[in-house]
N, C-alpha and C positions, 0 to 999 in steps of 0.2 A: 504493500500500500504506500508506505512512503517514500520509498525508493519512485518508483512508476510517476509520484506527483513530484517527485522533485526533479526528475527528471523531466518533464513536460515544462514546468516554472522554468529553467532556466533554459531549456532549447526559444519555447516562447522568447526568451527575454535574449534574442540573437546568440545564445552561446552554444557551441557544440556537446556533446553529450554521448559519452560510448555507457549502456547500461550492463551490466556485467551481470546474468542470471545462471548459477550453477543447474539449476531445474530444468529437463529431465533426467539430464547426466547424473547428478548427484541427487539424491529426491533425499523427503523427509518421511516421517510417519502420519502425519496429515495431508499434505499436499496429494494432490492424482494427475496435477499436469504440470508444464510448463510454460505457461500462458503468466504474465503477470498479474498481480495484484489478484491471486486466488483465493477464495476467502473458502476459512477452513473452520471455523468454531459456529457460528450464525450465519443468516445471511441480510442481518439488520444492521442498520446504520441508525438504531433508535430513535427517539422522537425529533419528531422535523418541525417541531413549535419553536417558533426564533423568535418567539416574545416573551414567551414565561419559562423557558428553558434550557440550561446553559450548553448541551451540546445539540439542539435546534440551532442556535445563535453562531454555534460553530458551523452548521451546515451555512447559513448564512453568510459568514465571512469568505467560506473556503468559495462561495458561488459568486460574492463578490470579488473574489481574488482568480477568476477563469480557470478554478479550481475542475483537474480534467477529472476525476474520481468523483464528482459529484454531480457532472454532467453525465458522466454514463451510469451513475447509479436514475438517475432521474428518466434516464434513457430505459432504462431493463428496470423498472420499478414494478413492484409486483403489489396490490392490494394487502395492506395490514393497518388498518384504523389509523390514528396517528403516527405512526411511525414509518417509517424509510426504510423498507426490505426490498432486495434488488433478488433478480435468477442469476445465483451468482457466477453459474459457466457462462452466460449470456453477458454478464458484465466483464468478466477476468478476461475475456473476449475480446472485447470491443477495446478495453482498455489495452490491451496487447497489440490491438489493429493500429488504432491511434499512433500511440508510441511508433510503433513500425512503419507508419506512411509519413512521421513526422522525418522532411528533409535534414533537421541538424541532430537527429536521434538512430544511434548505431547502437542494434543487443545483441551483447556478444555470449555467447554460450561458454559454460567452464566454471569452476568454483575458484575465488581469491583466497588464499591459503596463510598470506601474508601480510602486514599493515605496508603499505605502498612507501616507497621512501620519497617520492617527491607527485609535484603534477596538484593537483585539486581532486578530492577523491569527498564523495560522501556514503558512509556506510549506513547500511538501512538492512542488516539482515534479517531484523523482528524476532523471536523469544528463540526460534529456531535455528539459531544460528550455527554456522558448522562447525564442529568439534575443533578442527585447526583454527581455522578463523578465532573462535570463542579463546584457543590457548595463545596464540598471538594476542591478540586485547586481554588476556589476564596478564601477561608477560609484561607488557608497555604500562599496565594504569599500575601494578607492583602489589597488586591486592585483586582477592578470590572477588569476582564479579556476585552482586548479590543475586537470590532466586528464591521464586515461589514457585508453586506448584499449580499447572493452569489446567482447567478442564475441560471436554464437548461434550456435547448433546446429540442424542441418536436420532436418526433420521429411520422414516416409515414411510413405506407404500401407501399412498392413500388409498387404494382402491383395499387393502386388508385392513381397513378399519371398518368396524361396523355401525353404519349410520344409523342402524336403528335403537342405538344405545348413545352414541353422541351425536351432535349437534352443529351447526354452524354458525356461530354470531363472535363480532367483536367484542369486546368488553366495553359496558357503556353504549353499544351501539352504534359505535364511532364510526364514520364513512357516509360518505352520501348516496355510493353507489350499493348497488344490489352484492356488487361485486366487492367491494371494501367490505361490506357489512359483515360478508361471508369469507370473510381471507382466514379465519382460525376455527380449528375444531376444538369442540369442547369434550370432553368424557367426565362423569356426574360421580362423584362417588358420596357414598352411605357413611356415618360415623362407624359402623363396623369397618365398612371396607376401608376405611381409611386407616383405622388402627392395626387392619392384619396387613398391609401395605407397609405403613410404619414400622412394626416386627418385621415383616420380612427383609425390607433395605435394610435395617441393623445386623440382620445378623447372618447377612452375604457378604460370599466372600469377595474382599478387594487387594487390588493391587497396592502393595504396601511398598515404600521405602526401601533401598537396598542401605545397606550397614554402611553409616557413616554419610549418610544424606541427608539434609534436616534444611527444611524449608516451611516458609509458611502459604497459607494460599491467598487470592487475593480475592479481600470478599465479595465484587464483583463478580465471581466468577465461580465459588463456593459448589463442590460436589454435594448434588443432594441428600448424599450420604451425612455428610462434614454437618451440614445444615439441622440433619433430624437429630443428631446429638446432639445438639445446642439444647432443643428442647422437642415435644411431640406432637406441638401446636405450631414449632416453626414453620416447616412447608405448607402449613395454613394459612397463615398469614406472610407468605412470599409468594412461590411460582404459583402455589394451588389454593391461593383465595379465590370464594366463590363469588364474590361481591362484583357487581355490572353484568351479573348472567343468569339469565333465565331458560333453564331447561324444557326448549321444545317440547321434548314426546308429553313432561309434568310440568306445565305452568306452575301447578299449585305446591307444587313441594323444593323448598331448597335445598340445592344440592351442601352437603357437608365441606366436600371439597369439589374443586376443578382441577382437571390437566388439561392443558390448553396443547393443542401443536399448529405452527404456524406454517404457512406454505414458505415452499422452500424452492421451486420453480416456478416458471410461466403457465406451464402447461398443471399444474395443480395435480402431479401425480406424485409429489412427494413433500411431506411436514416435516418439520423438527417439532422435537417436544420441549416446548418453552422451560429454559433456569435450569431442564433435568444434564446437567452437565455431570458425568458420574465416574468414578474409580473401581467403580464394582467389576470383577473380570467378566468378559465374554458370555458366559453364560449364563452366569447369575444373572445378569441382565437380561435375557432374552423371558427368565422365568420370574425376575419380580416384574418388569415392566409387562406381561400381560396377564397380570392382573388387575389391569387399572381395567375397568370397565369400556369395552368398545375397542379395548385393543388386544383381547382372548386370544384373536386368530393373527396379530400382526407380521409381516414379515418386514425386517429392517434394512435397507439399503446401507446403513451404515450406522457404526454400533457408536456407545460413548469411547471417550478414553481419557487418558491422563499424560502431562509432559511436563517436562522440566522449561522453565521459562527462566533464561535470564536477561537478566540490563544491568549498566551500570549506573554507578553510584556520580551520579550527573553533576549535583552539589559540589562537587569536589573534581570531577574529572573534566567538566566543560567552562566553555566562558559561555555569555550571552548572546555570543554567536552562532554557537552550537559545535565550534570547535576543539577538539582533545587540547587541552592546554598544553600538554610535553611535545605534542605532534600539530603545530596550528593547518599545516596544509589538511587535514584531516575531520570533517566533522561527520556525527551522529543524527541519526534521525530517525523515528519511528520509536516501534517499541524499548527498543533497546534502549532507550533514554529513561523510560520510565512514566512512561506515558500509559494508560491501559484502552484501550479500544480500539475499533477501525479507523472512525474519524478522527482521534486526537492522535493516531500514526501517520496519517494522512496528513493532518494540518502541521504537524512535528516537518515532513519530507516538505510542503508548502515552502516553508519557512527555510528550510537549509536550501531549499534546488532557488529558489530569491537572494538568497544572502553568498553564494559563492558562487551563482551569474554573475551579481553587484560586487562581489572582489575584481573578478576574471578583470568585468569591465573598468575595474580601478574608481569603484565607489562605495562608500560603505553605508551598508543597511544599518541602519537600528532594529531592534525587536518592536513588536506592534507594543502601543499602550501596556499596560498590565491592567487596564479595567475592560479592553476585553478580552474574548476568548482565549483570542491564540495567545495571545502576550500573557494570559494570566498561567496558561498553561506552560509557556518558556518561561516566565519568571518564578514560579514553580520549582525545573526539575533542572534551573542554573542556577538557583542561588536561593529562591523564595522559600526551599524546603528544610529539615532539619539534616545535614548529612547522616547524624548515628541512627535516626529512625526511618532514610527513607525507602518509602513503598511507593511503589506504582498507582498513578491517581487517574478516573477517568477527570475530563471537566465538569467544575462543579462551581457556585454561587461564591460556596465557600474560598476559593481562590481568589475569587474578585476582591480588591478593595472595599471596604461597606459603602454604601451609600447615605447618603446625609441625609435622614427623617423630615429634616427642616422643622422644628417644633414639634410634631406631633410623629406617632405610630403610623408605620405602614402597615396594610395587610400583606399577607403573603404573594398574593400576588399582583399588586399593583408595587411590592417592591422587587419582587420579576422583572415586571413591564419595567421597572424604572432600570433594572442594570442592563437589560438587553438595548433600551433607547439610546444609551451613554457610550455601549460598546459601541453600537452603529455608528455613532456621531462620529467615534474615537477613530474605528476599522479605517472608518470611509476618508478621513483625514490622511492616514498614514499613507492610504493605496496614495493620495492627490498628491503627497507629498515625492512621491517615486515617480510621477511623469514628470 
């Protein structure tokens, strides 16, 4: 993701651009192509509210900034209530096309093994980074990169879900179209079923830690397992709240819990199942997850799993350029800074494929504001964070600067409206100030 944007920013912005992709030569355990910017966990770019919602407001900036990842999510957008979910072979696609008809953009196939010694180089390998690669950048920052533990979500045939036990509605009713309305299936569960569900994910077997690995996860992104020992009410009140949905075949009776799964193509033959991101092995999944009601008979197109995800400790390793301080020809982008999602990897690669066009060309960028998005998120994970504590942040309000009440209380969301209004002002300044 941010590799692919930063490479487009700075081809755009007249500079030449060779993209260096190891994929298919070298693959991972998620990835299945060689296509760029293949998205491997979701296929959501979350809510697309850019007034009351701080990674909306990101979508926002990245679209004001001729952000190419957001024009082809917009392109391959698939029906899901408020939110921005793309078909994501149909997008990793397009974005691949792009990039490849673009005149000052050369992808060159092969894995980089080593930190470059000279030239303008931006590294954007995301949580997956190659084993050399990864010993190379532990070697130069002189310290063990930090890591959490990241998870997925399984994927189902839609046509082996049984519609006569679940449903199709958005939550809330979100969508105008017939077709929005109906972008998520529902399956109803009982306070029994819910509790023999709950016994059962505890006490399957998962993939555990090998001796001498110790990481935390990010709770973003929290296996639903991790989740129901918190407490037994937790997936209650997370992925499987029932609230905004009314059970078709039983108007009159509410459901205890929901599992939601969301489409996952164009063509609506296949869902992921919303938050169920899981460590559980192979099997055990196949036999706790059809017991959720409506998915007895499911067959999976692709199961959950588990990876190691690292980035470095940004606070410390970068400046506000987004450059390695030991190494300045050399900057970071995407996950591996410390960033957590699609869009805020995406707006991460924005940001560096802008700022070492703007070298090339012998001028120097600044970071956007820090009251909006993108700049709260670079001011964040170069300086803004604690070094000894830092974790991987999606965008969030709380990044922002406060906003001044002026006298009296805001509500919540009218002081939303108020920091998305400020970023705008801010974003749209900074773009005027680069012509």
């Amino acid at each position: 993701m941010a590799g692919s944007e930063a490479a487009w920013q700075a081809a755009e912005m007249g500079v030449p651009v060779v993209v260096h992709e190891m994929r298919p030569h070298v693959g991972t355990f998620a990835h299945q192509t060689g296509n760029l910017a293949e998205m491997v966990c979701s296929n959501s770019f979350r809510s697309d509210d850019d007034e009351r919602n701080a990674v909306g407001l990101l979508h926002w900036e990245m679209r004001a900034a001729n952000g190419l990842l957001m024009a082809m999510a917009e392109a391959h957008r698939l029906p899901a209530g408020g939110a921005l979910a793309v078909d994501r072979e149909a997008f990793a696609a397009a974005v691949t096309a792009r990039l490849r008809a673009h005149p000052l953009v050369r992808v060159e196939p092969g894995e980089i093994t080593a930190l470059p010694e000279d030239g303008h180089w931006i590294i954007a390998t995301g949580p997956l980074t190659s084993g050399t690669l990864a010993e190379a950048i532990r070697a130069e920052t002189g310290a063990e990169s930090l890591a959490f533990f990241d998870a997925i979500a399984p994927i189902v045939y839609a046509e082996s879900v049984d519609m006569s036990v679940a449903w199709m509605q958005s939550r809330y009713d979100k969508g105008e179209t017939v077709e929005e309305q109906t972008a998520y299936m529902n399956c109803p569960m009982t306070k029994a079923q819910y509790e023999a569900f709950i016994d059962a994910l505890l006490a399957a077997e998962k993939t555990e830690f090998r001796e001498g690995e110790t990481a935390g996860y990010f709770d973003g992104c929290l296996p639903i397992e991790v989740m129901a020992e918190r407490g037994r009410e937790t997936l209650r009140f997370g992925p499987m709240k029932p609230v905004g949905l009314t059970n078709a075949h039983d108007p009159q009776v509410k459901p205890y819990a929901v599992v939601q799964l969301r489409r996952d193509n164009k063509l609506g033959t296949l869902y992921n199942i919303v938050g169920f991101q899981t460590k559980m092995k192979y099997g055990a999944q196949t036999t706790v997850f059809k017991m959720i009601p409506g998915l007895q008979d499911a067959s999976f197109a692709r199961l959950g799993g588990i990876h190691r995800n690292t980035f470095l400790n940004s606070p410390t390793l970068l400046d506000d350029r987004m450059r390695l301080r030991s190494r300045p020809h050399i900057r970071f982008a995407g996950q591996v800074t410390g960033v957590e999602g699609y869009v805020e990897s995406a707006a991460m690669g924005l940001l560096a494929g802008r700022m070492a066009a703007a070298e090339i060309l012998g001028r120097d960028l600044p970071p956007p504001p820090a009251d909006t998005a993108t700049g709260a998120l670079i001011t964040h994970i170069t300086g803004g964070a604690e070094a000894k504590t830092f974790q991987p942040m999606n965008v969030n309000f709380g990044l922002f600067p406060p906003i001044d009440a002026k006298g009296g209380r805001r509500g919540r969301k009218d002081r939303y409206k108020a920091y998305t209004d400020r970023a705008k002002e801010a974003f749209s300044q900074w773009l005027a100030d680069q012509s």
